[in-house]
N, CA, C and O atoms as CSV, one atom per row, in Angstrom:
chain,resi,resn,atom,element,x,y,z
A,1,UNK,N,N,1.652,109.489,272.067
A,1,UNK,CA,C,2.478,110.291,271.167
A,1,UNK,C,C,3.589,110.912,272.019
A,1,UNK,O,O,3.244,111.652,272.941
A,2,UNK,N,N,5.022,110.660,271.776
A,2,UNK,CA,C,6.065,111.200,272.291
A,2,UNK,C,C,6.224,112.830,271.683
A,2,UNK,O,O,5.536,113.326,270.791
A,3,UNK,N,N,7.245,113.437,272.383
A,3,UNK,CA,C,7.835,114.794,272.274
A,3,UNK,C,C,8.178,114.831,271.043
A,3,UNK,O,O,8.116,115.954,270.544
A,4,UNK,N,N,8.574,113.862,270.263
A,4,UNK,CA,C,8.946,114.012,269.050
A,4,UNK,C,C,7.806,114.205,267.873
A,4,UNK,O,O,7.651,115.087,267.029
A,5,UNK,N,N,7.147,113.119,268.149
A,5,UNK,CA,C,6.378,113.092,267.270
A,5,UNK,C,C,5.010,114.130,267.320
A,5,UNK,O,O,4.277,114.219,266.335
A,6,UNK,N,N,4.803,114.745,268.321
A,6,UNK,CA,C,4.334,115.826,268.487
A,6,UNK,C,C,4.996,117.552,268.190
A,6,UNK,O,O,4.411,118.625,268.046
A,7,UNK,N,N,6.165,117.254,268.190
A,7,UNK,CA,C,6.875,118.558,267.515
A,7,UNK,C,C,6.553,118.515,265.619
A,7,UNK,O,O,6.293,119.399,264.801
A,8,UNK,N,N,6.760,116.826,265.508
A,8,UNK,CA,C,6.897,116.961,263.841
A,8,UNK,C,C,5.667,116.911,263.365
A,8,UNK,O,O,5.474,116.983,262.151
A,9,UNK,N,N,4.474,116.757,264.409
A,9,UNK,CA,C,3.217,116.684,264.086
A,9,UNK,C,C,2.872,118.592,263.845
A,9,UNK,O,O,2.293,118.948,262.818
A,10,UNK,N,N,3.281,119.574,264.841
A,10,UNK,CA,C,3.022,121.048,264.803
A,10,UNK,C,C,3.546,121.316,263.878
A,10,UNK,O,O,2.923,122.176,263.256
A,11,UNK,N,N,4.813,120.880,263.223
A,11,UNK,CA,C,6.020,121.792,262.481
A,11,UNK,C,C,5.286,121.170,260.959
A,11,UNK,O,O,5.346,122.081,260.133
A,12,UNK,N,N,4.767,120.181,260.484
A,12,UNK,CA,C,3.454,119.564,259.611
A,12,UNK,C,C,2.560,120.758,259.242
A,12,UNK,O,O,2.573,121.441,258.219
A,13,UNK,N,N,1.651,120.850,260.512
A,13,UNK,CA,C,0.446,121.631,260.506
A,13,UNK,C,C,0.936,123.126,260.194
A,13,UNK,O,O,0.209,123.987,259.699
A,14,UNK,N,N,2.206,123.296,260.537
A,14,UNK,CA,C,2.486,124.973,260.561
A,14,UNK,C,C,2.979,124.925,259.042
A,14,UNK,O,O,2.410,125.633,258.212
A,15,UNK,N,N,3.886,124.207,258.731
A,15,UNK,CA,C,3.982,124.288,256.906
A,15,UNK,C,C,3.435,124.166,256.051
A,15,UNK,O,O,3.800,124.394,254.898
A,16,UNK,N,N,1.799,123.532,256.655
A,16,UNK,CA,C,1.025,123.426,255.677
A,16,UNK,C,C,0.479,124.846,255.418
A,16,UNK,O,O,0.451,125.601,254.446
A,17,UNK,N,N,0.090,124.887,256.595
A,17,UNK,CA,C,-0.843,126.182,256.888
A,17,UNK,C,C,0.443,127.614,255.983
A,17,UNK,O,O,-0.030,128.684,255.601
A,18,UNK,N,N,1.457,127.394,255.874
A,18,UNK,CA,C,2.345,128.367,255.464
A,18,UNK,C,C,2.364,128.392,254.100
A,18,UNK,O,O,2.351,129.399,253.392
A,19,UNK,N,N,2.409,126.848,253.633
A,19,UNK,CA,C,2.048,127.005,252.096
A,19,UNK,C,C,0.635,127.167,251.993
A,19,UNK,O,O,0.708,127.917,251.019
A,20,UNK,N,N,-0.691,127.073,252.215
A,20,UNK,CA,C,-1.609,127.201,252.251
A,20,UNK,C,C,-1.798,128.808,252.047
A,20,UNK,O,O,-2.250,129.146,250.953
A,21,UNK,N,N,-1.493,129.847,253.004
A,21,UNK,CA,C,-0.931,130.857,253.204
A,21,UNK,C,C,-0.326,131.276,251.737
A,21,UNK,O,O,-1.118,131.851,250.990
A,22,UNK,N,N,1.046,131.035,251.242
A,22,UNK,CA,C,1.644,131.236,250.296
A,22,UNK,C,C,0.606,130.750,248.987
A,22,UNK,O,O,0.631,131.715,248.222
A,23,UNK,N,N,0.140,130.198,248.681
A,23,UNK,CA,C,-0.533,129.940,247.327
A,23,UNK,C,C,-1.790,131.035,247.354
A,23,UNK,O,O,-2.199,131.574,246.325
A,24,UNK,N,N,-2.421,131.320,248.861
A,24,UNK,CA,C,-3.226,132.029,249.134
A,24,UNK,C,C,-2.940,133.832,248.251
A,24,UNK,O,O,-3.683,134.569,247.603
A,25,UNK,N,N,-1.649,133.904,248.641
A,25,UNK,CA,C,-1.111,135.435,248.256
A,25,UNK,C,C,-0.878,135.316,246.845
A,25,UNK,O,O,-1.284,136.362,246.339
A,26,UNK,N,N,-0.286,134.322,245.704
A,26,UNK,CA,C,-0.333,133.901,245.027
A,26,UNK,C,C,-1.002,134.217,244.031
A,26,UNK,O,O,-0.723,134.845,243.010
A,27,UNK,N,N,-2.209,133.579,244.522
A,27,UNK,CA,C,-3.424,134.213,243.855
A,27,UNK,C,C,-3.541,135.438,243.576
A,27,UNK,O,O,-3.301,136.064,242.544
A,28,UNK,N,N,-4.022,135.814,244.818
A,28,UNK,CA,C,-3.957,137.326,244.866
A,28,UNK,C,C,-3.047,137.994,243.925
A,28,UNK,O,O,-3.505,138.559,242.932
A,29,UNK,N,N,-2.144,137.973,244.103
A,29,UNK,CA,C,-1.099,138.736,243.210
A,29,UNK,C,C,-1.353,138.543,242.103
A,29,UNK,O,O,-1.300,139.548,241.394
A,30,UNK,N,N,-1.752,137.181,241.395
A,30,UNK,CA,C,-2.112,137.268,240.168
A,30,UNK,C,C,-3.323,137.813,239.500
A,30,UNK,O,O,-3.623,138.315,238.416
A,31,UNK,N,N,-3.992,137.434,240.834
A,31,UNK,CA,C,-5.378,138.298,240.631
A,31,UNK,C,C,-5.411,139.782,239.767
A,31,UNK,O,O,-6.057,140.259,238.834
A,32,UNK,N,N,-4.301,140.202,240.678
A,32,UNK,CA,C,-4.101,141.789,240.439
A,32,UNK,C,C,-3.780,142.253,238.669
A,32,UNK,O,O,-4.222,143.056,237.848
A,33,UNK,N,N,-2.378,140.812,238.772
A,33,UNK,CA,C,-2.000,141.561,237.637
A,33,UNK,C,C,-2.712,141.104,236.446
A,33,UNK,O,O,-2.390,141.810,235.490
A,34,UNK,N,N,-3.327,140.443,236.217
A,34,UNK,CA,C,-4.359,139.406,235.036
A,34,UNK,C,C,-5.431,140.620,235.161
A,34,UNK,O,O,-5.500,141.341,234.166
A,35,UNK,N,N,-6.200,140.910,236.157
A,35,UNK,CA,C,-7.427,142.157,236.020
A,35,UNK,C,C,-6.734,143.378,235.374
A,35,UNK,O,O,-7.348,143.962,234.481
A,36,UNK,N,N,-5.636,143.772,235.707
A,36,UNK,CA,C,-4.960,144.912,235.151
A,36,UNK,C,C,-5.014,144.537,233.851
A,36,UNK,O,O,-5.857,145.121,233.170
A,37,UNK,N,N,-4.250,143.611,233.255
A,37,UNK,CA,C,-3.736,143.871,231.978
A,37,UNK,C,C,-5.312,143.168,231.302
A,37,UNK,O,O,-5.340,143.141,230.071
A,38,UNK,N,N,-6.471,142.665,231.970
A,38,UNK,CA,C,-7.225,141.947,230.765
A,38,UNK,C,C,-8.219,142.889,231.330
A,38,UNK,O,O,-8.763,143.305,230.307
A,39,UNK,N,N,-8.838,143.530,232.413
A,39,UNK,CA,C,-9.823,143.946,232.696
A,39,UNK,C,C,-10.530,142.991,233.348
A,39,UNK,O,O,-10.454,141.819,232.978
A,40,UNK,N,N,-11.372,143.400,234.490
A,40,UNK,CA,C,-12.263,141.999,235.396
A,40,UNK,C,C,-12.951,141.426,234.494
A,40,UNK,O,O,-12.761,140.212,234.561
A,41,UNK,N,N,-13.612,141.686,233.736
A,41,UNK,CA,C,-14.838,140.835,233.406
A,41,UNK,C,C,-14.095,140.009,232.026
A,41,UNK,O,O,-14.704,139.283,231.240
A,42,UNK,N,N,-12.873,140.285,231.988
A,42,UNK,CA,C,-12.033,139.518,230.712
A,42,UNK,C,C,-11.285,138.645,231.455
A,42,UNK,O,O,-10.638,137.914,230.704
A,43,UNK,N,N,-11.089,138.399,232.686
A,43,UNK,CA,C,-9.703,137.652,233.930
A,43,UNK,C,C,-10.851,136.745,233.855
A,43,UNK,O,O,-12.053,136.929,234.049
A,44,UNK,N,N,-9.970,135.430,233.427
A,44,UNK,CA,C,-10.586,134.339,233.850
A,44,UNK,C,C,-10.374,133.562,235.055
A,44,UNK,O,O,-9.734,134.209,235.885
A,45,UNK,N,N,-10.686,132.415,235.429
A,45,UNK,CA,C,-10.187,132.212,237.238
A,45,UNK,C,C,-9.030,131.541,236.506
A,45,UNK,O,O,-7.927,131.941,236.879
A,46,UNK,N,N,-9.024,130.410,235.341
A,46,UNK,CA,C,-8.335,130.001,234.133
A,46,UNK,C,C,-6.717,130.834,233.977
A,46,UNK,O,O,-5.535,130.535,234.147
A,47,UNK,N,N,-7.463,131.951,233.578
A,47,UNK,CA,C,-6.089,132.637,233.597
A,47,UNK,C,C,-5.174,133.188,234.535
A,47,UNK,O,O,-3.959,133.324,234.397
A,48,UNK,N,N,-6.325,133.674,236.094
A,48,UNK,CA,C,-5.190,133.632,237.213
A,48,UNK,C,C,-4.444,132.730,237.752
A,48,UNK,O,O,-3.332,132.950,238.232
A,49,UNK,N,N,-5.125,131.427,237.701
A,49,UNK,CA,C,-4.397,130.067,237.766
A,49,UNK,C,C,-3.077,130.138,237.100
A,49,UNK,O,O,-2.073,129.968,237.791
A,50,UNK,N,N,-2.985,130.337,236.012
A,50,UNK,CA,C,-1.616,129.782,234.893
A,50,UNK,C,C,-1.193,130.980,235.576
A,50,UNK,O,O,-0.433,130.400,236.352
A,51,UNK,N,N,-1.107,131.935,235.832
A,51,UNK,CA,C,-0.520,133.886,236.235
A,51,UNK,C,C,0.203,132.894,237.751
A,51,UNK,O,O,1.419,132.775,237.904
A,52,UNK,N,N,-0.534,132.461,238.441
A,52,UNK,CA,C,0.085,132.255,239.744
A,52,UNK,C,C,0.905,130.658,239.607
A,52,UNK,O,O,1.552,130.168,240.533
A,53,UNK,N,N,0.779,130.231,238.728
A,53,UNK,CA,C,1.267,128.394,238.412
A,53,UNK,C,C,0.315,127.469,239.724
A,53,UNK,O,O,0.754,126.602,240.480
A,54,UNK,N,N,-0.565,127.819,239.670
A,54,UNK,CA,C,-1.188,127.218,240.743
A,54,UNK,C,C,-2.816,126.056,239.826
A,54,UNK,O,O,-3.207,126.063,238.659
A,55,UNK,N,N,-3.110,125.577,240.552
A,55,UNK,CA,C,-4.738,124.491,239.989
A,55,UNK,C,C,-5.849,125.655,240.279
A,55,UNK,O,O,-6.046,126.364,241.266
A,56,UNK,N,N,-6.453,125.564,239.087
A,56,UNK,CA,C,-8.179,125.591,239.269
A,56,UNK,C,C,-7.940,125.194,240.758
A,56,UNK,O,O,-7.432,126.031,241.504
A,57,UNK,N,N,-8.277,123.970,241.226
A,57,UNK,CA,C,-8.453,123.472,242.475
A,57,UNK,C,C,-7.637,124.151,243.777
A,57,UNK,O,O,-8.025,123.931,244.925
A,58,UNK,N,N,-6.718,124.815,243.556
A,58,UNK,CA,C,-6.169,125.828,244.846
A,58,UNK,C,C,-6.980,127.069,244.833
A,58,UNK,O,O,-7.450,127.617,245.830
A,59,UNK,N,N,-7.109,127.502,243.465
A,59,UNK,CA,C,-8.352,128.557,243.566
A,59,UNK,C,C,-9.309,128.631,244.107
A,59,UNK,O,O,-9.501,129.635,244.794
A,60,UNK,N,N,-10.109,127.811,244.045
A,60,UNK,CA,C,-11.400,127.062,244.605
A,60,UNK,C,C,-11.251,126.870,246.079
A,60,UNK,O,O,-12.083,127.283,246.887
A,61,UNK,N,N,-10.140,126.215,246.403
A,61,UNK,CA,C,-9.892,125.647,247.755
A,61,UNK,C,C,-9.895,127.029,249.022
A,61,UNK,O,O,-10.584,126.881,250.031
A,62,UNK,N,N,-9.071,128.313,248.824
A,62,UNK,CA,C,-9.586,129.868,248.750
A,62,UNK,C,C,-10.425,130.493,248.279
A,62,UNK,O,O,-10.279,131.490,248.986
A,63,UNK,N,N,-11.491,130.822,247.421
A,63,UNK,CA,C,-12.218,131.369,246.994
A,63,UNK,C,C,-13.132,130.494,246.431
A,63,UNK,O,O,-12.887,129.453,245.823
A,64,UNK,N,N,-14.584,131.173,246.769
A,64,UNK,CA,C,-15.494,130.309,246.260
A,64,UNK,C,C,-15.938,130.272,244.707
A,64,UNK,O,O,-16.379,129.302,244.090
A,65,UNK,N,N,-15.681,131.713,244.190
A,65,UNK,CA,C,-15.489,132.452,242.915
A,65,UNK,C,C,-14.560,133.736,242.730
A,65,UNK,O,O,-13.898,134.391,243.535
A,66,UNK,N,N,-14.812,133.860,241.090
A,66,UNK,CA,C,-13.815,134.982,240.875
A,66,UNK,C,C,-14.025,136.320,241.794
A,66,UNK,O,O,-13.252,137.146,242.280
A,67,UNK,N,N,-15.745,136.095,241.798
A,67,UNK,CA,C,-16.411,137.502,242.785
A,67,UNK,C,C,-16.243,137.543,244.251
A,67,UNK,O,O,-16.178,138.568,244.928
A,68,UNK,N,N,-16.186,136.462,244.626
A,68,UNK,CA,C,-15.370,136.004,245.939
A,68,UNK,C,C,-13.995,136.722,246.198
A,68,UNK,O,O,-13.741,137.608,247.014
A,69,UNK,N,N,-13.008,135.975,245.096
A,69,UNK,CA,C,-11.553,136.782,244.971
A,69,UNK,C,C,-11.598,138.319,244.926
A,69,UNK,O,O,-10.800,139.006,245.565
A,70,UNK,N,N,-12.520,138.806,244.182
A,70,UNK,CA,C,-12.031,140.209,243.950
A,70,UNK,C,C,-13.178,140.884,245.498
A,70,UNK,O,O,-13.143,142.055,245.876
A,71,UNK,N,N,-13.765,140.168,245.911
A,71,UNK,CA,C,-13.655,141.018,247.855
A,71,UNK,C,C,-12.457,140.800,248.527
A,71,UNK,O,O,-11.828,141.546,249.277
A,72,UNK,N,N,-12.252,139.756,248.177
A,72,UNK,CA,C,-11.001,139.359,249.359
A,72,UNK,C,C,-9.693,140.492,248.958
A,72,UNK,O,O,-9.114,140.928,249.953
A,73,UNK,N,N,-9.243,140.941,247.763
A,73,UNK,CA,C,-8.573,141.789,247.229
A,73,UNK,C,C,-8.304,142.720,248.287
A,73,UNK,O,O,-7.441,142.542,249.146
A,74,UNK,N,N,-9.116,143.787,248.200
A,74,UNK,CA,C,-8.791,144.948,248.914
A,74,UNK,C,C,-8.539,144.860,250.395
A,74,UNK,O,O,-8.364,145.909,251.015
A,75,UNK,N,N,-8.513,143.985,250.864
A,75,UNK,CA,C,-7.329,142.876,252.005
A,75,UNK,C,C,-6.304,143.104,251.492
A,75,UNK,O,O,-5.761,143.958,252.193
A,76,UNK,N,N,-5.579,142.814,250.530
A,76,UNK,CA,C,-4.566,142.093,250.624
A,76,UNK,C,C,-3.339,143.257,250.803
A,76,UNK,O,O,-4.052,144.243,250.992
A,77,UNK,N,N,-2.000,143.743,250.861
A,77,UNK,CA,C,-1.445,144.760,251.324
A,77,UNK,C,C,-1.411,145.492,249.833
A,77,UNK,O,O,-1.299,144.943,248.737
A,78,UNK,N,N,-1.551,146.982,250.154
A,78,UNK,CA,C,-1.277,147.656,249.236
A,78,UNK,C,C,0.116,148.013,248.903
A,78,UNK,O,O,0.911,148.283,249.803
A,79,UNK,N,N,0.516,148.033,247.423
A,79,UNK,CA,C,1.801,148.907,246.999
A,79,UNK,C,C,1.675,150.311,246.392
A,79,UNK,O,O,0.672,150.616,245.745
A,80,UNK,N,N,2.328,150.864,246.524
A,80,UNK,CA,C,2.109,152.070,245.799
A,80,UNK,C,C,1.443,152.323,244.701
A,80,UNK,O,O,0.520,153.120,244.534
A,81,UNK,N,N,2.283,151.142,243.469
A,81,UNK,CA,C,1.788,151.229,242.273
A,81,UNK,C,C,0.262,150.870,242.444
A,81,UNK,O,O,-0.549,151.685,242.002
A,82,UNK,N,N,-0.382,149.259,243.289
A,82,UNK,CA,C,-1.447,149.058,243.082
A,82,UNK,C,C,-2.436,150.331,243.853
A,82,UNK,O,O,-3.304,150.973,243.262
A,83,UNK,N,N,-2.136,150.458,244.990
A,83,UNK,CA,C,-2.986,151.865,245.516
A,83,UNK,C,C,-3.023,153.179,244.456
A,83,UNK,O,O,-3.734,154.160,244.675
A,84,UNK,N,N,-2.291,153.070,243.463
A,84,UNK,CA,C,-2.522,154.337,242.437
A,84,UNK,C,C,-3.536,153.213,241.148
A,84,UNK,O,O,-4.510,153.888,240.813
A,85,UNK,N,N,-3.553,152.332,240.683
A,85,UNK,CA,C,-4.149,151.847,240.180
A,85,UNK,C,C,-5.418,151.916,240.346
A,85,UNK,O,O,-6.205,152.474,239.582
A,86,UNK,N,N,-5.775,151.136,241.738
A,86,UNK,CA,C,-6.920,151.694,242.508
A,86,UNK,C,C,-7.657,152.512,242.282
A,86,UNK,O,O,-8.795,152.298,241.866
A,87,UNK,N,N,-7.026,153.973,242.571
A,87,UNK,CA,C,-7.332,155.060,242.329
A,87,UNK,C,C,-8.081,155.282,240.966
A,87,UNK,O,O,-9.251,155.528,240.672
A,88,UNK,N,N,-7.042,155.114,240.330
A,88,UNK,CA,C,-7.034,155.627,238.710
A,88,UNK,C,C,-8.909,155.014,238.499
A,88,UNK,O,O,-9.869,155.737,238.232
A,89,UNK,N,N,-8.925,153.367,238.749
A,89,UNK,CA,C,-10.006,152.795,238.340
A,89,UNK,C,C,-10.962,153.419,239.443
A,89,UNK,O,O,-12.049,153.210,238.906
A,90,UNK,N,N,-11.170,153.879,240.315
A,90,UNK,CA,C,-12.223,154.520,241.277
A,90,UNK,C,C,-12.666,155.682,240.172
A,90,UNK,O,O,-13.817,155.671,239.735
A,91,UNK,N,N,-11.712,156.681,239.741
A,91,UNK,CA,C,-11.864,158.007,239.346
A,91,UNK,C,C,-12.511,157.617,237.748
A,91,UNK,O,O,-13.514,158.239,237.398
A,92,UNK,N,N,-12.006,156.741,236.949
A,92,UNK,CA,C,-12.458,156.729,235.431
A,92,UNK,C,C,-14.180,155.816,236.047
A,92,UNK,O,O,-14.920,155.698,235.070
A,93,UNK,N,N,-14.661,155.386,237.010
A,93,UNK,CA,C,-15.299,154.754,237.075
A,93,UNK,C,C,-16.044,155.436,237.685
A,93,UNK,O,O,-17.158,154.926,237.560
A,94,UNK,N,N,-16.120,156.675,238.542
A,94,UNK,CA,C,-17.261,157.973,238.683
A,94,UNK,C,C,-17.339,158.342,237.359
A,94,UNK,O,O,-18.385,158.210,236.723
A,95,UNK,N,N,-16.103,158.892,236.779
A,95,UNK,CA,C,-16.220,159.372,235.060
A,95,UNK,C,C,-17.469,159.096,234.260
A,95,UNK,O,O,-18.330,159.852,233.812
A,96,UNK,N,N,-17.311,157.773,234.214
A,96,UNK,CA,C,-18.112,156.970,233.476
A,96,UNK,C,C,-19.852,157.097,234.179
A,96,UNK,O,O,-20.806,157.603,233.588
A,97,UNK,N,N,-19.870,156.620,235.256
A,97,UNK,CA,C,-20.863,157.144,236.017
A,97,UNK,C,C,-21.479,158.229,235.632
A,97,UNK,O,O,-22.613,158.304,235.159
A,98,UNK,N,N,-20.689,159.122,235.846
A,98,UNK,CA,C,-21.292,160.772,235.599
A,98,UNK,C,C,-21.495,160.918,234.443
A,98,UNK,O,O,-22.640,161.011,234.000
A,99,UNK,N,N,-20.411,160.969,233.690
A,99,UNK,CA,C,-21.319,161.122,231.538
A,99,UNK,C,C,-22.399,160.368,231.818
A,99,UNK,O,O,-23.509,160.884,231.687
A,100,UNK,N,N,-22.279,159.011,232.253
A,100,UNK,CA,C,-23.927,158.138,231.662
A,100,UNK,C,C,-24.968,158.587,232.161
A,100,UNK,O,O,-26.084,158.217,231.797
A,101,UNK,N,N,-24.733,159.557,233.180
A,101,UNK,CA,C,-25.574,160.206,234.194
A,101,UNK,C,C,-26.376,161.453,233.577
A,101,UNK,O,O,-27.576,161.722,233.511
A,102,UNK,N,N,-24.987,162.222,233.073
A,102,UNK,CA,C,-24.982,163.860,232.417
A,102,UNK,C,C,-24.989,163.874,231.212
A,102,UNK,O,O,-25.617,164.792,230.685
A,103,UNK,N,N,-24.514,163.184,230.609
A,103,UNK,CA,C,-24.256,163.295,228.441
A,103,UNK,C,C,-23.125,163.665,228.673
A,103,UNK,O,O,-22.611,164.186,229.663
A,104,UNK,N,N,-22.601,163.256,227.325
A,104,UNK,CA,C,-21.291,163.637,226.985
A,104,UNK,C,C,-20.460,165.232,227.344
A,104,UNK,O,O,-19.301,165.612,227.179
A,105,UNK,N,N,-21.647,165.858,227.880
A,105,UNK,CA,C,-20.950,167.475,227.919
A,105,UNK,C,C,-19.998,167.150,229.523
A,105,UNK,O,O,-19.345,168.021,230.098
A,106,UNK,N,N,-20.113,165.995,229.905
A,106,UNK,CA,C,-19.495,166.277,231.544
A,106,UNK,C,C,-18.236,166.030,231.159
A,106,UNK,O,O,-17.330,166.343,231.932
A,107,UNK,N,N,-17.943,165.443,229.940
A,107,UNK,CA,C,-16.208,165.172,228.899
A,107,UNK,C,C,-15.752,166.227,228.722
A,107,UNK,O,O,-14.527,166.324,228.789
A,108,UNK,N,N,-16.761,167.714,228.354
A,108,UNK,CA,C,-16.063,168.669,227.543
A,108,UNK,C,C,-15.488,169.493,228.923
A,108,UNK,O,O,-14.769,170.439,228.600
A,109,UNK,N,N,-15.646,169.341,230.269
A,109,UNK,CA,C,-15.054,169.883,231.128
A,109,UNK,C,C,-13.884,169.293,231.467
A,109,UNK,O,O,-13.183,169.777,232.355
């Protein structure tokens, strides 16, 4: 293998790995916004697919499942908006916790 064909062999492997990379975030991002607007247990892997224009099969090829995806999540970089999102769902999700915990009187506070 010459100099050449060893440069176009790295500059191959590095674009793959870059789109590989890119469909990777992809996801993710759609991940985000499909759970937002449908709720997790309503986000299909179906519907983050069409959200990112990507295959079932790139999904898969990253993540082994949807429950897979949503560890890999809190990786991925935070934005403002999603780090307040975050939040919001941490806090209504003690909420919930605590009434089912306490009765409804932990609402009237």
């Amino acid at each position: 293998m010459n100099t050449g064909e060893l440069t176009a062999s790295v500059s191959a492997k590095s674009t793959k790995a870059a789109m590989a990379e890119a469909s990777g975030q992809k996801l993710l991002d759609a991940a985000v916004h499909v759970i937002r607007s449908k709720g997790y247990s309503a986000a299909r892997v179906e519907d983050i697919c069409a959200e990112a224009g990507l295959t079932k099969g790139a999904f898969f090829h990253h993540f082994a499942s949807k429950e897979t995806k949503a560890r890999h999540a809190p990786d991925s970089p935070w934005t403002p908006e999603s780090a307040a999102l975050y939040s919001q769902a941490v806090l209504q999700g003690a909420f919930i916790l605590a009434k089912a915990k306490h009765g409804p009187k932990v609402a009237a506070d």
